[in-house]
Each structure stands twice: as structure tokens, then as C-alpha cells.
C-alpha positions in Angstrom: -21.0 15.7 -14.2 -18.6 14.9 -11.4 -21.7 15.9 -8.7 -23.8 13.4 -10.7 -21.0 10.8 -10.9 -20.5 11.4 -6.9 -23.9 10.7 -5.9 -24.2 7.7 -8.1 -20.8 6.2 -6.3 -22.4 6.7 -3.2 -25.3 4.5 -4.5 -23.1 1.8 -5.7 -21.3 1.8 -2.2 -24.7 2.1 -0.2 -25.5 -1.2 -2.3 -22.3 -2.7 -1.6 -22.1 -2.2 2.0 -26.1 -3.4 2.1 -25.0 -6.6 0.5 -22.2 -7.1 2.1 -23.7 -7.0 5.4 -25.9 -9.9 4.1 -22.9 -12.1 3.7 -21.5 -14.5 6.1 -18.4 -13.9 7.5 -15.7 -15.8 7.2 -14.4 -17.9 10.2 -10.2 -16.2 11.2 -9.1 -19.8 11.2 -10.0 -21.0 7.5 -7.5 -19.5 5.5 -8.3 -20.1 1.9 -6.9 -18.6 -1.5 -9.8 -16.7 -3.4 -9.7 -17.2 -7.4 -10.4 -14.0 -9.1 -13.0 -14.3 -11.8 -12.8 -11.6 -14.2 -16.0 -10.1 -15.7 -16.4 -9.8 -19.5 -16.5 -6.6 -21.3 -20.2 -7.8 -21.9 -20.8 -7.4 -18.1 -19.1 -4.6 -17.3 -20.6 -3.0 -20.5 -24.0 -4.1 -19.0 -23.5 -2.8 -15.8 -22.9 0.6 -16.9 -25.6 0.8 -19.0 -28.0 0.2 -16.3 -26.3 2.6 -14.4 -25.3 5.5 -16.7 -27.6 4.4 -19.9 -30.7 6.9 -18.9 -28.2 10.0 -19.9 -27.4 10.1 -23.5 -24.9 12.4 -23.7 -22.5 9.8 -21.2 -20.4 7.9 -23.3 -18.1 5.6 -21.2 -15.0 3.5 -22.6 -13.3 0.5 -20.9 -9.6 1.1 -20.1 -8.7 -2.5 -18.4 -10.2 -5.5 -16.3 -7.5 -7.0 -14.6 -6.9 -8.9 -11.4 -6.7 -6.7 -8.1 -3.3 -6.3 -6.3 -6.0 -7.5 -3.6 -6.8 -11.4 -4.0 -9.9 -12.3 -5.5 -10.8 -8.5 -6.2 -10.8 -7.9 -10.0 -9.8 -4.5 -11.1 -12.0 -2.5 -14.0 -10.9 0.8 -15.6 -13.2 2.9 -17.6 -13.5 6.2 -18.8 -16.3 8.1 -18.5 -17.1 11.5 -21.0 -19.6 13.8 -20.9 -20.2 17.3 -21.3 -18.5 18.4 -18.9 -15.5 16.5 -20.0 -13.8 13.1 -18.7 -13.7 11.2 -15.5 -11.7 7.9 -15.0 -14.2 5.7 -12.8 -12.3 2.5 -10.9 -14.0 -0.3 -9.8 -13.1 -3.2 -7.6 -15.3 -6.6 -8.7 -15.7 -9.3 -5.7 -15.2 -12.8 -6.4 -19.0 -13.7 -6.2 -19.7 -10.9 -9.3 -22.3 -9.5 -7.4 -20.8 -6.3 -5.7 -18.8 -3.3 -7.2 -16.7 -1.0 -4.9 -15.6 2.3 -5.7 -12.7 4.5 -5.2 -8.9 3.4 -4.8 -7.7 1.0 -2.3 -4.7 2.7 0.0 -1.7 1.3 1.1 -1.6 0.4 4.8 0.8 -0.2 7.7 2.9 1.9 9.8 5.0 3.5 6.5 2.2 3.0 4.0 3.9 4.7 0.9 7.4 2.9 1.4 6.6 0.2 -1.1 5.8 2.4 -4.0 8.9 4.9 -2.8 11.3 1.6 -4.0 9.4 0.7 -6.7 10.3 4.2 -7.8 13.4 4.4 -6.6 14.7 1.5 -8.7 12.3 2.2 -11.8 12.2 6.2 -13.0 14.3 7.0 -15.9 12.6 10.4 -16.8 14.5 13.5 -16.9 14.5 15.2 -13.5 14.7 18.7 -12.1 16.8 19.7 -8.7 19.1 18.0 -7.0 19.4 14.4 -6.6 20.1 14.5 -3.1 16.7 16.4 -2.4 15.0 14.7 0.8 11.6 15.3 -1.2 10.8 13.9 -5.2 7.9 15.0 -6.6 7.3 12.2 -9.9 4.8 12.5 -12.2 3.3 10.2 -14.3 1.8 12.8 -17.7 0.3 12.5 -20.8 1.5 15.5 -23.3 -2.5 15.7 -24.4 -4.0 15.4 -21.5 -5.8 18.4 -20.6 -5.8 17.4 -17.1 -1.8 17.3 -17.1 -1.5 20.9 -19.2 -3.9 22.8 -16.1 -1.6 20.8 -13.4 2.0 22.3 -14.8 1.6 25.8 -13.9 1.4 24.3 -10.2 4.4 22.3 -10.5 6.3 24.9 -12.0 5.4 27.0 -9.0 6.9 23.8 -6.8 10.3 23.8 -8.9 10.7 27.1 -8.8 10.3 27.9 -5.2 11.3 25.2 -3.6 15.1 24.2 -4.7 15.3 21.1 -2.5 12.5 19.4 -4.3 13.8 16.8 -7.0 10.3 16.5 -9.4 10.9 13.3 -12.3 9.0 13.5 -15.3 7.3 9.8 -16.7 5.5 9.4 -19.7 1.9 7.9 -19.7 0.7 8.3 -22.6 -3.4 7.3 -22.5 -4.7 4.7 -25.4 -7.3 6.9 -26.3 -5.2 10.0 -27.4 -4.4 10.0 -30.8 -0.5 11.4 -30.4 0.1 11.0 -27.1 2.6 7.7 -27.5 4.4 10.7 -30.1 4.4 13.1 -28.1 6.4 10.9 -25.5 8.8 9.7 -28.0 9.6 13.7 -28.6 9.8 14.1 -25.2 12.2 11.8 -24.3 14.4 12.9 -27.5 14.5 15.9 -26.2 15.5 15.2 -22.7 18.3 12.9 -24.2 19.4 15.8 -25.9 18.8 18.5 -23.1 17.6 18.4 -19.8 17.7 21.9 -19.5 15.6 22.0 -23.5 12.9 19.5 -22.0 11.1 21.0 -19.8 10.9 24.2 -22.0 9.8 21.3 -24.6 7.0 20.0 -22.3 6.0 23.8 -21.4 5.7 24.7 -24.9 3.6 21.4 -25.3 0.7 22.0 -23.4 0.4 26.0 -24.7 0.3 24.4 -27.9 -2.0 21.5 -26.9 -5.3 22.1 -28.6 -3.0 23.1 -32.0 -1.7 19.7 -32.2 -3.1 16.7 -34.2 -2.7 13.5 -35.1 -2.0 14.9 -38.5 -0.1 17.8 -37.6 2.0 16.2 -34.7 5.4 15.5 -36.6 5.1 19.2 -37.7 4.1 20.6 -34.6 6.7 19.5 -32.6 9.6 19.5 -34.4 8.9 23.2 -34.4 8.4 23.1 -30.8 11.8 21.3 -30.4 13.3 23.4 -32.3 12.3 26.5 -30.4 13.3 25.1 -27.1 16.5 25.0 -28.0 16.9 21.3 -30.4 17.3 20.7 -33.5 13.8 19.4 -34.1 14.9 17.4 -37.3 17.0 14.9 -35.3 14.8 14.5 -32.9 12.0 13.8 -35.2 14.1 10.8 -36.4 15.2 9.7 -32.6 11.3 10.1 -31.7 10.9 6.9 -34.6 13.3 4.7 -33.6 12.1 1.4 -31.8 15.0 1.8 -28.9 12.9 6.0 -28.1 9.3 3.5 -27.9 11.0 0.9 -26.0 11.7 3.6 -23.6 8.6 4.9 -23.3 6.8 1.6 -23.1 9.2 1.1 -19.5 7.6 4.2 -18.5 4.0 3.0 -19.0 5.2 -0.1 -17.5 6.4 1.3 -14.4 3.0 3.6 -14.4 1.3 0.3 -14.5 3.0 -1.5 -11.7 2.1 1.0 -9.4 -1.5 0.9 -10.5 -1.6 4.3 -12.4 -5.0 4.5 -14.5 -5.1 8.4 -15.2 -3.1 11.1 -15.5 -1.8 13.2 -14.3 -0.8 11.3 -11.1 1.8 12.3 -8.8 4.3 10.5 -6.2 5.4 12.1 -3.4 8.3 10.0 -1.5 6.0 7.2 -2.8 2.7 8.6 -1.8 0.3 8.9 -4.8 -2.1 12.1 -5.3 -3.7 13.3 -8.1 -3.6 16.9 -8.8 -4.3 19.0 -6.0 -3.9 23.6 -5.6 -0.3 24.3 -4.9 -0.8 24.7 -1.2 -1.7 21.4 -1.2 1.0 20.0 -2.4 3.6 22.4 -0.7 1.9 20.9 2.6 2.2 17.7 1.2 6.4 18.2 0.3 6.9 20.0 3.4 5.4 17.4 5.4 7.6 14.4 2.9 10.7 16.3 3.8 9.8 16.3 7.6 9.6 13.1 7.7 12.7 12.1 5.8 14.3 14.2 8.3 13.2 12.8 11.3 13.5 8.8 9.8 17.4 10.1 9.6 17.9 11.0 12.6 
């Protein structure tokens, strides 16, 4: 599916650029505010159906339409699914209603990432791992039952286990369309209340478990789970309800949301945002983070 999916985003941005180039341009010296006219779920609904509607086995769901951090853009989330599993698909709407661009929208400037590094900075409450003096953190924005999240962990225990100058920050995002997910995060952050040290055994034990676990079952499921890493899974089954536990998790999702997280898992590096990439990837990525805090010291 994602080869499909590719080639059809490099449709929509042949179109775009075609029709783009058959737009006036703008004079420098007018400088004008642009009002961003969101389209309707009909629309967007619409749109996709032309272009995904000849395959019947793609089902797609709308996550968010939003204004752009970019004036004028508006900003649509949706979810594709297939057979071949699920694909988030981003889409940046002009003003006119006529054009749809594809693909994230980067940070620029001479220290692109620095903006999201103090959003961070001020906002993570998650339970972390190494020392908080580290020149490199490593936070990750999860969903307990994603499946995407449970094949990235192995690599990021890798990165905590080799590299002890590496502080990595666990934040929940639990996804609308999983059915414990928000549950999940209230367990989790029980159990790092309780025990740093017991959460990320916790989290572990999660994912091996993931395709175990219902919406039924979930209660059950990982109160055992606490229990074996180390918790007594009965108290935090009743921290896990209280309003204060969703309050905090909501703060997470909030913080997610500010920095224009729409899947998971997604990653911050010193501020720069990946998604999950092979571990010598990332240990590039880190090495180079911790380079460069090195040098901007100095």
C-alpha cells in the first residue's frame, strides 16, 4: 500500500505545482493577512473518494481539519487503512480550496529545531531514563496499542542501553481510534508515579502483550502486567480512574498537539522530530545532537 500511496502523492503534488504555476504571484510589497477557510468533512470526504474510492479495500478516517501553523494553509489529518495496515496521510489546504500539498512542512532558519527543543523543555512530564544532564534527549510521543510504537521499542531500548548519556522521555498519545489506548496511558503513568524503574518494564511488558489486550480485557490485563513489573496492580487500577491520572494524560496529548504530532510513534531529538527510523539511524542522529550541543557550548 505505501508504494501505491507514494505514487498517488506524487500525483497530487505534480497537480499542485501545475496549478500553482498558473497562479499570479504576489507583488513583495503588498503584505496582506490570508484568512484560512477550512474545508468540510464533506469536502475532504469527497476528495478522497475521487482519489482513493476505485480500491475497495481502502478505508480512510478523518483525524482533524485545523488551521496551519502556516497562515491561510488549513491542516487535514486522516488515516488511511488497508491491507497492508495504516498510513497517516497530512494534507496542507490553500486558501483558494483548489490545491492540496503533501508531506510535513519543516522548520527553517539557522537552528531550525530550537523552537520545538523549548516547547519541550518547558512541557514533558513523562517519566525519563538517563541522566538529566545528558547533552542528547531522545522524547517520544507513543501510543501503548499502536503497533507502529511496539516494533519501534526494541530500537530504543538498544539506544538506552548503549548509550548512557542519552536522556529518552516517555509521552503519552494515545490515538482516538484505539479502543484502550487513553487506559493504557492512565496505567502507564500510575505506574511511573509509582516506579520509574517498574515503568518501563510496564511499557515493555505492554507491547509483548499488545494483541492480548482488549477493550474488554484491559482492566485485567494490565493490572496483571503492573503487577508483574514490580506494582501492585490493584492500586494502580484505582489511580489509572481517577480524573487528576486523565488530566495528566490529556497535558501529554496537549503537548503532542502543540508541536503538531498526528501519529505515533514520533520522536524528538534536541527538538528535531523523526518518526521511527533503524537504530543506526538514530545513533547518527544522537551522535550528531550531542555534537552539536557540544560545540554551541563552547
Amino acid at each position: 500500500m505505501h508504494r501505491l500511496l507514494n505514487y498517488l502523492f506524487i500525483l497530487l503534488l505534480l497537480s499542485t505545482f501545475v496549478g500553482a504555476q498558473q497562479q499570479p504571484v504576489a507583488s513583495h510589497a503588498a503584505k496582506t493577512t490570508i484568512t484560512t477557510n477550512l474545508p468540510s468533512e464533506e469536502t475532504v470526504n469527497g476528495f478522497l473518494h475521487e482519489w482513493f474510492g476505485y480500491d475497495s479495500s481502502l478505508t480512510w478516517k478523518i483525524a482533524s481539519i485545523k488551521p496551519s501553523e502556516i497562515e491561510g494553509l488549513s491542516d487535514v489529518n486522516v488515516l488511511l487503512s488497508g491491507a497492508q495496515g495504516q498510513q497517516a496521510l497530512k494534507l496542507y489546504i490553500t486558501p483558494d480550496g483548489k490545491h492540496a500539498i503533501t508531506g510535513d512542512i519543516m522548520p527553517f532558519g539557522a537552528h531550525p529545531f530550537a523552537d520545538a527543543q523549548r516547547t519541550l523543555e518547558k512541557g514533558i512530564t513523562g517519566p525519563p531514563h538517563g541522566p538529566a544532564t545528558a547533552p542528547v534527549t531522545v522524547v517520544e510521543f507513543s501510543d501503548l496499542q499502536c503497533p507502529h510504537c511496539k516494533d519501534a521499542q526494541p530500537t530504543l531500548d538498544k539506544l538506552m542501553s548503549e548509550d548512557k548519556n542519552v536522556r529518552v522521555v516517555f509521552q503519552s498519545f494515545p490515538l482516538p481510534m484505539h479502543d484502550w489506548a487513553a487506559k493504557g496511558a492512565a496505567y502507564a503513568d500510575c505506574v511511573s508515579r509509582s516506579s520509574n524503574e517498574a515503568f518501563w518494564k510496564f511499557i515493555s511488558s505492554v507491547y509483548s502483550s499488545q494483541s492480548d489486550i482488549t477493550a474488554a480485557n484491559a482492566d485485567e490485563k494490565l493490572s496483571a502486567l503492573a503487577d508483574s513489573a514490580g506494582v501492585k496492580g490493584a492500586d494502580i487500577a484505582a489511580c489509572a480512574a481517577k480524573p487528576e491520572t486523565t488530566s495528566r494524560v490529556e497535558k501529554s496529548v496537549a503537548l503532542g498537539k502543540e508541536l503538531n504530532v498526528d501519529s505515533t510513534p514520533t520522536f524528538y531529538i534536541n527538538g528535531r522530530k523523526i518518526p521511527a527510523v533503524p537504530y543506526e539511524v538514530l545513533k547518527k542522529l544522537v551522535d550528531f545532537a550531542a555534537q552539536e550541543n557540544t560545540q554551541a557550548k563552547k
